[in-house]
C-alpha positions in Angstrom: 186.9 -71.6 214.9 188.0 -70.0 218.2 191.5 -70.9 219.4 190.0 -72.9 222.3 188.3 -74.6 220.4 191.5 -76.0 218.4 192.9 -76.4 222.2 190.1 -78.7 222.7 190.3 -80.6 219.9 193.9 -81.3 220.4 193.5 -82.3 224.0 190.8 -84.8 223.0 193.0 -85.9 220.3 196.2 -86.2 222.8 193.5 -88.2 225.2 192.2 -90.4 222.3 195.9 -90.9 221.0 196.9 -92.1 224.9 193.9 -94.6 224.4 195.1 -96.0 221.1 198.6 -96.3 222.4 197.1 -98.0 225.5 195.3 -100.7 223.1 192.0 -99.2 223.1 189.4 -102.5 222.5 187.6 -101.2 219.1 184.6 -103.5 217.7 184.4 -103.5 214.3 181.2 -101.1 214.2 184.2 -98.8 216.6 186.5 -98.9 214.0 184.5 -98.4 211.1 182.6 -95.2 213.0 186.6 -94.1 214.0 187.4 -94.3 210.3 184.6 -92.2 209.4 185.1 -90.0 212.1 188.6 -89.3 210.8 187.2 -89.1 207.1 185.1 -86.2 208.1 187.6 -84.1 210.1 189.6 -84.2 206.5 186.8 -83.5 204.4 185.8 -80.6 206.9 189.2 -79.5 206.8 189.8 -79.6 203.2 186.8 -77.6 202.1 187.6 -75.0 205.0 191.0 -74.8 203.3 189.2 -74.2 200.2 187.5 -71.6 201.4 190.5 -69.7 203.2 193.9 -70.1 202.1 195.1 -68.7 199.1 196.7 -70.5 196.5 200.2 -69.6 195.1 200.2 -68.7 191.6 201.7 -71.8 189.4 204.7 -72.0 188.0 203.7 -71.4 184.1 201.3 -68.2 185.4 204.4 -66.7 187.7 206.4 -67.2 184.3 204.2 -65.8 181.9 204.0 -62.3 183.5 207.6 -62.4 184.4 208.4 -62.3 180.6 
């Protein structure tokens, strides 16, 4: 993902969070589509994270070959 692309995102978010503060009107089919909406971005996020960052070693592995 390109940097402008994360600038766009977080202007629409900015917008969309003006909105909600604003009491957007949500139907119910709204609400349930924001909800997945929201569900997705995690899931996408999560697996990219996955993917891309490192993990620390544990605790117990950091020990082990310190000893």
């Amino acid at each position: 993902m390109e940097p402008s692309e994360l600038n766009l995102l977080y202007v629409a978010i900015q917008n969309f969070r003006e909105a909600m503060e604003g009491d957007l009107r949500l139907t119910e089919l709204d609400r349930i589509s924001l909800e997945n909406y929201i569900s997705l971005l995690e899931l996408t996020y999560i697996e990219w994270k996955r993917r891309n960052v490192q993990k620390p070693p544990s605790i117990n592995t950091a020990y082990r070959f310190a000893a």
